[in-house]
GUPATOR-828032 format. One line per field, with one value per atom (N, C-alpha, C, O, CB): residue number from 0; x, y, z; atom name. Coordinates in steps of 0.02 Angstrom, whole numbers, plus 32768, in hexadecimal, padded with zeros to 4 digits. Glycine has a CB too. Layout:
BEGIN
num	c(NUM, ...);
px	c(X, ...);
py	c(Y, ...);
pz	c(Z, ...);
atome	c(CA, ...);
//
This chain:
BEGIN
num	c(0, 0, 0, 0, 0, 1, 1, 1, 1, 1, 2, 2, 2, 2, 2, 3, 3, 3, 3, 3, 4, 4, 4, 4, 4, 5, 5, 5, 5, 5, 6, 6, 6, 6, 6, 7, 7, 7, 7, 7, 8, 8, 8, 8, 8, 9, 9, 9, 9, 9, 10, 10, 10, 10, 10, 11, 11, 11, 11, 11, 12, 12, 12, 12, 12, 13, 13, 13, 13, 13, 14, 14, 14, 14, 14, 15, 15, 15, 15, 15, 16, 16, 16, 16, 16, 17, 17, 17, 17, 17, 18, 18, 18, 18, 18, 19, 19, 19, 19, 19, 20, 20, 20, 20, 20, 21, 21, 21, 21, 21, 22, 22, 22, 22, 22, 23, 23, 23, 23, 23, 24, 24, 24, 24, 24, 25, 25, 25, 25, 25, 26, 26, 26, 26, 26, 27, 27, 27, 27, 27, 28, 28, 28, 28, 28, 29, 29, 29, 29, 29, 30, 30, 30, 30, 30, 31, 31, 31, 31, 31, 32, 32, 32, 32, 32, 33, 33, 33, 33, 33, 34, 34, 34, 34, 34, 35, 35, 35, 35, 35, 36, 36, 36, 36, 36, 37, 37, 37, 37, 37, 38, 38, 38, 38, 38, 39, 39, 39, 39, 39, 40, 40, 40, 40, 40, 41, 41, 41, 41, 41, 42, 42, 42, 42, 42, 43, 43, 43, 43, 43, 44, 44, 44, 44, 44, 45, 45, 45, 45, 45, 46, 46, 46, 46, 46, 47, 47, 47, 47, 47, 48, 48, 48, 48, 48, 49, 49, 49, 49, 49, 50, 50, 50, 50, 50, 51, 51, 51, 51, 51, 52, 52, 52, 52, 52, 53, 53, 53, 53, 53, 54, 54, 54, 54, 54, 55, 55, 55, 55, 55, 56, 56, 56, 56, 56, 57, 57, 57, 57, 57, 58, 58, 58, 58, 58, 59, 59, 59, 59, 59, 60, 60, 60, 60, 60, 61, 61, 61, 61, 61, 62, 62, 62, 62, 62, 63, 63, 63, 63, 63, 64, 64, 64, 64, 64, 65, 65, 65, 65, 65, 66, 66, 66, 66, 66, 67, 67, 67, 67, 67, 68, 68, 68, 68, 68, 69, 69, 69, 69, 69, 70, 70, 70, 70, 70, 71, 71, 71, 71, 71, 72, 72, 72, 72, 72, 73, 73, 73, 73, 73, 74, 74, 74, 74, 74, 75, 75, 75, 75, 75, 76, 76, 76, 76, 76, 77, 77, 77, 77, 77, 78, 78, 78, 78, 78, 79, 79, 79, 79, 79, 80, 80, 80, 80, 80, 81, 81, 81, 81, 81, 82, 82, 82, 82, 82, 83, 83, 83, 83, 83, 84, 84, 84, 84, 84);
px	c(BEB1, BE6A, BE45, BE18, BE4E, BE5B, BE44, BE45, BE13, BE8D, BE8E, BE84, BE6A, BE6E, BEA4, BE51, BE2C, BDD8, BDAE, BE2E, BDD7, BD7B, BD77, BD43, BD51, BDBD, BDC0, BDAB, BD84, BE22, BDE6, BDEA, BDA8, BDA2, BE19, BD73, BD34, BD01, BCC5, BD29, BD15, BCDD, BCF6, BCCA, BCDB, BD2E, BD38, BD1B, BD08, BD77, BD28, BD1F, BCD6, BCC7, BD2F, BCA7, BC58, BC4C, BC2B, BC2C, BC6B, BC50, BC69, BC47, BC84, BCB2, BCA1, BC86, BC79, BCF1, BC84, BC49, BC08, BBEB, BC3C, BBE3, BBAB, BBBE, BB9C, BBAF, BBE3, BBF1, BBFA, BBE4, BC24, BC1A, BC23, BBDC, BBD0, BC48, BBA3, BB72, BB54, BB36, BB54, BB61, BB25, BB36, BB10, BB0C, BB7C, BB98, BB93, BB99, BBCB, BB85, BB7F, BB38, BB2F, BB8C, BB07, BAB2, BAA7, BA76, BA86, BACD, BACE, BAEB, BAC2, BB00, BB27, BB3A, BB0B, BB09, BB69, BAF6, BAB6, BA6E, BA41, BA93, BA6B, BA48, BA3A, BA04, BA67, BA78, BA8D, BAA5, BABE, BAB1, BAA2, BABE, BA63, BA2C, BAF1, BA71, BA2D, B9FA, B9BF, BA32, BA13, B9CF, B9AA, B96E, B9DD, B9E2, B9C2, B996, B95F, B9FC, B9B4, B986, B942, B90F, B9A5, B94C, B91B, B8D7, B8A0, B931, B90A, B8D8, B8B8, B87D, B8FC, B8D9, B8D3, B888, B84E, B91C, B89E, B86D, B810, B7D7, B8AE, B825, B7E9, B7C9, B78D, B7FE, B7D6, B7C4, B7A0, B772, B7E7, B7BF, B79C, B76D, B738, B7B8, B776, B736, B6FF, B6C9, B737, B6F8, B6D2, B6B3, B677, B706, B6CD, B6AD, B698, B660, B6C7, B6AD, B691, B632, B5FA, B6D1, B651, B603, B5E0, B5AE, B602, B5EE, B5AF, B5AD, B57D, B5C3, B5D3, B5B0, B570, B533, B5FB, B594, B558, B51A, B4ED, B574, B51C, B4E2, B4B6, B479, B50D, B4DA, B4B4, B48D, B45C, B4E2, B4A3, B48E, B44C, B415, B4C4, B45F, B429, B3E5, B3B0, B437, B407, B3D7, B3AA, B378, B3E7, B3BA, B3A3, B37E, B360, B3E3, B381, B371, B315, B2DD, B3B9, B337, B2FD, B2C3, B28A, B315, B2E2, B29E, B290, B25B, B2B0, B2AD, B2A3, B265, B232, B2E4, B269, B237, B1F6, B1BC, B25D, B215, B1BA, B19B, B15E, B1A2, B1BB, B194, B16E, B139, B1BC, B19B, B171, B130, B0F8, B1A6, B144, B11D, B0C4, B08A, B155, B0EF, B0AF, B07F, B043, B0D1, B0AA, B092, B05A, B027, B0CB, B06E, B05B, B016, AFE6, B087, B016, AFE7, AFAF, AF78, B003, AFB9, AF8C, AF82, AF64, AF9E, AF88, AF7B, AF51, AF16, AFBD, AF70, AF20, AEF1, AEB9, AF25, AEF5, AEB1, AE85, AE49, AEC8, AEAB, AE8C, AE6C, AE62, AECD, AE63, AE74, AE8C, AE6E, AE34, AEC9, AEFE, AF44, AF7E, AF19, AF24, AF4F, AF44, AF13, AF3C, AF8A, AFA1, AFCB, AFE0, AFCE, AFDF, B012, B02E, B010, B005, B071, B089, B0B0, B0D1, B0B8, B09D, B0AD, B0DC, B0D9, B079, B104, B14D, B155, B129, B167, B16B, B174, B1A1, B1D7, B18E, B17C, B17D, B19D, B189, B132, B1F3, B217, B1F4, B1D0, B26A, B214, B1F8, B22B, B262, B1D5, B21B, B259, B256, B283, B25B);
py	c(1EBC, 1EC0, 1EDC, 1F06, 1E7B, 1EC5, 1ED0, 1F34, 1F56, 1E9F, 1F50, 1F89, 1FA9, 1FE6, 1F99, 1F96, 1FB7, 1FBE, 1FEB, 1F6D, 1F7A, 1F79, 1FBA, 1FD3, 1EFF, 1FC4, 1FE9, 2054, 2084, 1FD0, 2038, 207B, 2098, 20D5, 2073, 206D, 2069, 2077, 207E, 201D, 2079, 207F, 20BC, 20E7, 2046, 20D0, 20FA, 2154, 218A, 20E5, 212F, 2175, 216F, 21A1, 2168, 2141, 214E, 2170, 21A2, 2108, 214A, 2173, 21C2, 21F4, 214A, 21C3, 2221, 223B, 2274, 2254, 2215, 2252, 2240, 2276, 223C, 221F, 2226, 2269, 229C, 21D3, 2261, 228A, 22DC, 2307, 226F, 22E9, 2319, 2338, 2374, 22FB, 22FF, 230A, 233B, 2370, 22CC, 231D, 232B, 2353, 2363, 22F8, 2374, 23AD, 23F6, 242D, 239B, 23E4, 2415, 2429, 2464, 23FC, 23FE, 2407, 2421, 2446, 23CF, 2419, 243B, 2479, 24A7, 2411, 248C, 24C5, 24FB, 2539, 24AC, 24DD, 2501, 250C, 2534, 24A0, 24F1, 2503, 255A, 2575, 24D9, 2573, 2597, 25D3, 2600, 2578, 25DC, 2601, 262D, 2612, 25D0, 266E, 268D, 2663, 265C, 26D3, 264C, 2622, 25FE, 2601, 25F3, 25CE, 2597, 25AA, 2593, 2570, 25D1, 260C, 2619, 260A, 2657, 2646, 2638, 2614, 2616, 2629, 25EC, 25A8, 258F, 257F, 256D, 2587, 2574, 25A0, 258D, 2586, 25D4, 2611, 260C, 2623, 266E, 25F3, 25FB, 25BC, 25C4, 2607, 2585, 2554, 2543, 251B, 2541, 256A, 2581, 259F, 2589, 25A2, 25EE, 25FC, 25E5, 25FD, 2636, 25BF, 2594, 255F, 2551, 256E, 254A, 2520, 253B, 2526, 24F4, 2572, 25B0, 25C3, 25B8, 25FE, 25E3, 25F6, 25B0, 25BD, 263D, 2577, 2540, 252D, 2508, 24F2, 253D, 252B, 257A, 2576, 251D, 25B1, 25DC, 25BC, 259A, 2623, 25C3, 25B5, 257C, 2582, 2593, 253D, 250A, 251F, 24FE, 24D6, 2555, 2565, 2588, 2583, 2590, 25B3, 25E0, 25C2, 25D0, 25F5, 2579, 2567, 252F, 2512, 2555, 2527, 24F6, 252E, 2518, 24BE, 255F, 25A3, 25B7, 25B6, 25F9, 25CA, 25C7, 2598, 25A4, 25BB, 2559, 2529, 2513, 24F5, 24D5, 251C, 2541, 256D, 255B, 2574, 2596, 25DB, 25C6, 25CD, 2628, 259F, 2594, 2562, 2559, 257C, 2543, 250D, 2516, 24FD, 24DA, 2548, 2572, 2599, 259B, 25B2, 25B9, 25F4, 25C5, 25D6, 262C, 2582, 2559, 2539, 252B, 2510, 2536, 2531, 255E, 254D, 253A, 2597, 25C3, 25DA, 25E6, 25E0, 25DE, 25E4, 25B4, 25CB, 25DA, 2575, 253B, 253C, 2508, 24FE, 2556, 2566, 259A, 2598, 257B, 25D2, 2618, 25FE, 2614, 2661, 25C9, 25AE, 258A, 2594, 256F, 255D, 2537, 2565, 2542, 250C, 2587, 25CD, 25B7, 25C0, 2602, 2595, 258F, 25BC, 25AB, 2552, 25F5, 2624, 2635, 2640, 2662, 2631, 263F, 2677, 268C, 2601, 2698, 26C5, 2699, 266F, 2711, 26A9, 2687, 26C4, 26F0, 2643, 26B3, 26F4, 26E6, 26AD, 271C, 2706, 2708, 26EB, 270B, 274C, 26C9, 26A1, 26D3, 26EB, 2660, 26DF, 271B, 26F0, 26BB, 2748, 272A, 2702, 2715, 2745, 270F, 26CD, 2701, 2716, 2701, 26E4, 2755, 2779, 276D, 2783, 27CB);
pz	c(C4D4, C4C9, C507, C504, C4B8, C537, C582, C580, C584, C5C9, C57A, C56F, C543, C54A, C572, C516, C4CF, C4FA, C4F5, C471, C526, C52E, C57F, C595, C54C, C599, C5CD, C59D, C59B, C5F9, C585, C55E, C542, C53F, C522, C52A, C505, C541, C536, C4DC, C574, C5B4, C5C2, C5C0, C5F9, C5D1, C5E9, C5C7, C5DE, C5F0, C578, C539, C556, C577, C4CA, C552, C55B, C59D, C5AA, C558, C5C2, C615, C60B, C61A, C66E, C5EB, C5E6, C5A0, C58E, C5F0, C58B, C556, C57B, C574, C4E9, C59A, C5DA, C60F, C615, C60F, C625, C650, C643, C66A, C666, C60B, C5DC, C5CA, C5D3, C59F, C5AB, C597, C5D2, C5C8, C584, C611, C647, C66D, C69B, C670, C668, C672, C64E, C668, C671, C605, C5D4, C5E8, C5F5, C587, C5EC, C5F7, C627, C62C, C5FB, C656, C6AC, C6A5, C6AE, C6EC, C698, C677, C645, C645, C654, C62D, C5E1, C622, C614, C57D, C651, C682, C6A3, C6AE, C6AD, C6AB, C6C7, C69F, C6C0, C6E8, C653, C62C, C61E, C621, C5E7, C611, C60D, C5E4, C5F4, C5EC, C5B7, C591, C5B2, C5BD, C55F, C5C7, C5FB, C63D, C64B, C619, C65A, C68B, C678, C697, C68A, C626, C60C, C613, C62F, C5F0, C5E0, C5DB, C613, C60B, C5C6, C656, C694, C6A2, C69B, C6C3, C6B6, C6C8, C68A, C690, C6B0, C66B, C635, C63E, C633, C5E4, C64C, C666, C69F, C6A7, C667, C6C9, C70A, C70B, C721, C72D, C6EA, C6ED, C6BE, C6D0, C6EE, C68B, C662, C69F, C699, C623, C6C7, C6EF, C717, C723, C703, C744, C76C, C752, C768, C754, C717, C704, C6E4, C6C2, C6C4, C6E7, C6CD, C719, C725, C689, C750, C78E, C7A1, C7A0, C7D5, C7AE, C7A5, C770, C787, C789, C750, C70A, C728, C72A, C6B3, C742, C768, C7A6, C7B9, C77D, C7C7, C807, C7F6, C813, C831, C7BB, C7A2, C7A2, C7BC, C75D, C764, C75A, C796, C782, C71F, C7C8, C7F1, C827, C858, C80F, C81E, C851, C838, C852, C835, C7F5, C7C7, C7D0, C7E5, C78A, C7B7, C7BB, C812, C81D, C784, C839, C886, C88D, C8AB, C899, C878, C87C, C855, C869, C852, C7FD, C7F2, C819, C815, C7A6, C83C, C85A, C896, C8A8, C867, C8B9, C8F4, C8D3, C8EC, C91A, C891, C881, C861, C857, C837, C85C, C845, C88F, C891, C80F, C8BC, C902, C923, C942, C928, C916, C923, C908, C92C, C91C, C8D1, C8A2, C8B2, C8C2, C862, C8AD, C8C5, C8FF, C908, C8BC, C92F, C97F, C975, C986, C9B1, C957, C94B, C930, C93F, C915, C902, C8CF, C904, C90B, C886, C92A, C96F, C9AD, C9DF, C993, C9B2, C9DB, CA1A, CA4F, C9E8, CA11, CA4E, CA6A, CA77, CA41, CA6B, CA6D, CAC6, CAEB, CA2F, CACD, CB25, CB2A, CAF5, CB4C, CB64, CB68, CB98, CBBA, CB7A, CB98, CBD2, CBF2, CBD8, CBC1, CC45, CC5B, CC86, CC9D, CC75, CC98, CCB6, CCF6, CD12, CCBD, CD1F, CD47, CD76, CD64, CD2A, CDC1, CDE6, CE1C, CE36, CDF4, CE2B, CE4B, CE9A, CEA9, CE3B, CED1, CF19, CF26, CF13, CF62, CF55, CF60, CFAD, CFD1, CF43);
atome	c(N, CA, C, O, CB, N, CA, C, O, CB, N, CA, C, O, CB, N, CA, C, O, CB, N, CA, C, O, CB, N, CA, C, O, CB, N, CA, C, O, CB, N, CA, C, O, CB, N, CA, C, O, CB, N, CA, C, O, CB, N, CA, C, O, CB, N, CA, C, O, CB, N, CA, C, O, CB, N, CA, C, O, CB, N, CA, C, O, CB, N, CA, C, O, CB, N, CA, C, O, CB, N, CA, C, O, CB, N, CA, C, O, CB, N, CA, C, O, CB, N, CA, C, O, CB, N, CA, C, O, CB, N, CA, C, O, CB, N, CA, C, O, CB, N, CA, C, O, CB, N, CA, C, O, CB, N, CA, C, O, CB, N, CA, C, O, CB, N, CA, C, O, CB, N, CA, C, O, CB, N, CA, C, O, CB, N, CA, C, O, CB, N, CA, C, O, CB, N, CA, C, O, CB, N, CA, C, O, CB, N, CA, C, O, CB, N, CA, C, O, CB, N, CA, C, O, CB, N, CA, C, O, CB, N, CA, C, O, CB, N, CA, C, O, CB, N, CA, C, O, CB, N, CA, C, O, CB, N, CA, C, O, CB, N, CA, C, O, CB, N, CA, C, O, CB, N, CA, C, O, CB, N, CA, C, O, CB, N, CA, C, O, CB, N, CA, C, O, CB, N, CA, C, O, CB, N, CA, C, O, CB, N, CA, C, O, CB, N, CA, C, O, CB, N, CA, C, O, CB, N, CA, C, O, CB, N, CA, C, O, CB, N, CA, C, O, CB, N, CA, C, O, CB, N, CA, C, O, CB, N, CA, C, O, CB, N, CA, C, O, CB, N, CA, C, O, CB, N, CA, C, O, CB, N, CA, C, O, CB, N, CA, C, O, CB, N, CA, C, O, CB, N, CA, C, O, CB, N, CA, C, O, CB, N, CA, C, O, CB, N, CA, C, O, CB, N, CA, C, O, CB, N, CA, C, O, CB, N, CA, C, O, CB, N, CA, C, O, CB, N, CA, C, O, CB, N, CA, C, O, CB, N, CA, C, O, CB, N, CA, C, O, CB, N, CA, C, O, CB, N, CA, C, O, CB, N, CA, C, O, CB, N, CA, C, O, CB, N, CA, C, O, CB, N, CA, C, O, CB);
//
């Protein structure tokens, strides 16, 4: 009995092992590359797209700054800071 419950561990640990060898393998075959590569860039461009969009609402918020400063008539130049030589 003792060897039947050995034998029964052993078949599972390699069909585990088998499993996670075949998936690691399928990694590396063009599909998987593939697949790999398309994934990436899917997350690539929803990080661009986030940047976009945080850039964007960046700019109207200045552009609303701005606007409400001309309405105030708080409009300055700021002029360049003159090194000594």
């Amino acid at each position: 009995m003792r060897r039947l419950l050995w034998l029964g561990v052993g078949l599972a640990v390699g069909a585990l092992v088998v499993r996670k060898l075949t998936r690691k393998a399928n990694e590396f075959t063009p599909s998987g590359i593939a697949t790999s590569l398309s994934q990436s860039a899917g997350g690539l461009v929803e990080s661009v797209r986030s940047f976009v969009d945080d850039v964007r609402e960046g700019m109207t918020e200045r552009e609303q700054q701005i606007h409400q400063a001309f309405e105030d008539g708080n409009l300055y130049e700021e002029e360049p800071e003159e090194e000594n030589r």
